[in-house]
Every structure is written in C-alpha cells, then in structure tokens.
C-alpha positions in Angstrom: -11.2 -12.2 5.4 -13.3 -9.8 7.0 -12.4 -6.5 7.7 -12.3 -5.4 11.2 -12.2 -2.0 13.4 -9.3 -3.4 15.4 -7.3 -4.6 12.1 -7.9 -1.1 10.2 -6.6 0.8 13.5 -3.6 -1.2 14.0 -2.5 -0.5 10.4 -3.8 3.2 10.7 -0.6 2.7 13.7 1.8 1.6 11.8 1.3 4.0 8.8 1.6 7.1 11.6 5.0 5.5 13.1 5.9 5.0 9.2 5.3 9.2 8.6 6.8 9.9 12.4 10.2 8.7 10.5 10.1 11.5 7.8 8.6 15.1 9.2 7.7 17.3 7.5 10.1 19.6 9.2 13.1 17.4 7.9 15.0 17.5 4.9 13.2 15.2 2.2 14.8 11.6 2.0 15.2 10.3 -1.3 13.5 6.8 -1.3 11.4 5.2 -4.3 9.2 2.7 -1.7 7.6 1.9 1.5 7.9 -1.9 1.7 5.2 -3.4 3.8 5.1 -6.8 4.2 2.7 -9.2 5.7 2.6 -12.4 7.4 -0.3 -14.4 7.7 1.1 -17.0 10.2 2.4 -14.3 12.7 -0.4 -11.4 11.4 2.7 -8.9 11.7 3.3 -6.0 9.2 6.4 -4.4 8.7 7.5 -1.4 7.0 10.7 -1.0 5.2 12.7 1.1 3.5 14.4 1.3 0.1 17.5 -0.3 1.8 15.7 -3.2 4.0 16.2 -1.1 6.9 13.1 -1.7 9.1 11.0 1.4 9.5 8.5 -0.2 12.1 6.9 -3.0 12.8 3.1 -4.4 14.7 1.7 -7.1 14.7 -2.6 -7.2 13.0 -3.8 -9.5 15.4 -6.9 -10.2 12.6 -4.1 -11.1 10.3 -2.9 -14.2 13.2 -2.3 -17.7 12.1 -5.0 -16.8 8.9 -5.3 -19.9 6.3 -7.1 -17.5 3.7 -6.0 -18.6 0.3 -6.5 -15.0 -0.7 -5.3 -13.5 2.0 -2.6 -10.6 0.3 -6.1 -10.0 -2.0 -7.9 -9.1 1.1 -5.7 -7.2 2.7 -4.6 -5.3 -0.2 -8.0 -2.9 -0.1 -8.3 -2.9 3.9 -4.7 -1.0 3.5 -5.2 0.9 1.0 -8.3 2.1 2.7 -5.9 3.0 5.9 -3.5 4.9 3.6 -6.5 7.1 2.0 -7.4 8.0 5.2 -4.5 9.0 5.8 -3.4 10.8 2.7 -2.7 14.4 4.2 -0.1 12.4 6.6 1.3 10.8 3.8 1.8 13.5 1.3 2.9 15.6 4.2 6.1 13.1 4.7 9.5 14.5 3.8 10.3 12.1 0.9 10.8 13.4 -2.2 8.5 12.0 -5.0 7.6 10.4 -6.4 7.3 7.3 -4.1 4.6 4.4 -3.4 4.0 2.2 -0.4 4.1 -1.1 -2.1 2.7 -4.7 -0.3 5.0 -7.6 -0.4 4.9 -11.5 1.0 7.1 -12.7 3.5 9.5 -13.8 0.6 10.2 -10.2 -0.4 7.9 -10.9 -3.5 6.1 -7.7 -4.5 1.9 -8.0 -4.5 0.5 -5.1 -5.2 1.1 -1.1 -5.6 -0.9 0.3 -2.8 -0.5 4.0 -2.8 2.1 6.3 -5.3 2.6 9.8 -3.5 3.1 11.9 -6.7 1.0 15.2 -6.9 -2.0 14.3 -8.6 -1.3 10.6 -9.1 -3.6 8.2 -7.4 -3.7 4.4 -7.7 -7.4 3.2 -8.3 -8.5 0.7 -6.1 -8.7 -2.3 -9.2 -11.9 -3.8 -6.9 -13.6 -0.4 -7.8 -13.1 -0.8 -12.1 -13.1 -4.3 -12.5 -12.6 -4.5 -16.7 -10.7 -1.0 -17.2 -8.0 -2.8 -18.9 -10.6 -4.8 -21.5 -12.2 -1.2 -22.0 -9.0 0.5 -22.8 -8.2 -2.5 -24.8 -11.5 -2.3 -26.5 -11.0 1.6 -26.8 -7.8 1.7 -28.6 -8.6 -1.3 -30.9 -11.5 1.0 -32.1 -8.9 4.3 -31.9 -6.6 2.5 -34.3 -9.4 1.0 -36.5 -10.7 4.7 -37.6 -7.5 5.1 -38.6 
C-alpha cells in the first residue's frame, strides 16, 4: 500500500489527541502501552490504553475497505514514521517509562512494537537492517568459538 500525505497526517492526528491525554503538566500515569489498532475494512485506528479504555479514535481513509495481504506490514513503517516525527511530543507525555506504542489487529493480536519511550531506547525500523539478527547470530557463534 502506498503511503500517502493524507494517510500520514491523519495518523500525525491521532498521535496529538493520544499526547493531549497525558500533559506534560500532569502527574505521570503509570501505563506500559499505547494500543493502536487497525482495521483495514473500516481504515479506522484506535488508540487504547493499558486497560482497553479508548484513548481516541479516526478513521485513515487510505486504510478504507484495503484487500492488501500485507497490509499491518505496510502500515507498520508509515506509523512509525508519524511517531518519529513526533518524538518530542511523545517523550514529552506524562507517562512514566518506560512505555511503547504497540500495533495490534482488530482481534487484539499484537503486530508489531512501534515506538518504546525509554530515554535512550529506540526501536530500529527492521525495513532499515534487514539481517541484524543473522549478523548477531553470526557474531556471537564466532564470540564463543575464540573461546
């Protein structure tokens, strides 16, 4: 699925309405995750808390009635490139940490780790380093080998 102006500013949305729950002039919340889950029949992303309380909620119109067999694959980087734009927002939020904005299916079922807020801690894009694990694999076989 292509990646559109319109779809990346309606997520950009939601993330603000997300952080316009938890100030920064608040007390910090104690929370581990931002659900977000998608639907590709009704293209609607919706943020939850910890406790399936609904943080917000709009619909990616994009993400409407879309057949795409790898469509959570897609979408994945298109909001994870929303959340590093807005990474002073985020880590501005009064949550403690560490916490992560994780994706999920319409079942609930978790897809990917988008985004931990925890200091220095930053999730790498996997798209970006596409055989780390084989050359951590490949550098602790030789590690162990030596000794």
């Amino acid at each position: 699925m292509k990646e559109t102006e319109q779809a990346l500013q309606q997520i950009e949305r939601a993330i603000n309405k997300v952080s316009d729950k938890f100030p920064p002039t608040v007390d910090a919340t104690l929370m581990t995750d931002i659900h977000l889950r998608a639907n590709q029949e009704t293209g609607e992303l919706v943020a939850y808390d910890d406790n399936d309380n609904e943080i917000t909620r709009t619909v990616i119109e994009p993400w409407i009635a879309n057949t795409d067999d790898d469509f959570y694959e897609s979408i994945t980087s298109t909001i994870r490139k929303c959340l590093g734009r807005l990474r002073d927002t985020i880590e501005g939020m009064s949550v403690i940490k560490p916490f992560a904005f994780v994706l999920e299916d319409e079942d609930k079922d978790p897809v990917a780790e988008l985004y931990v807020v925890d200091g220095d801690t930053v999730i790498i894009d996997p798209d970006m380093m596409p055989d780390l694990d084989k050359d951590l694999e490949d550098f602790l076989s030789k590690l162990l080998e030596k000794e």
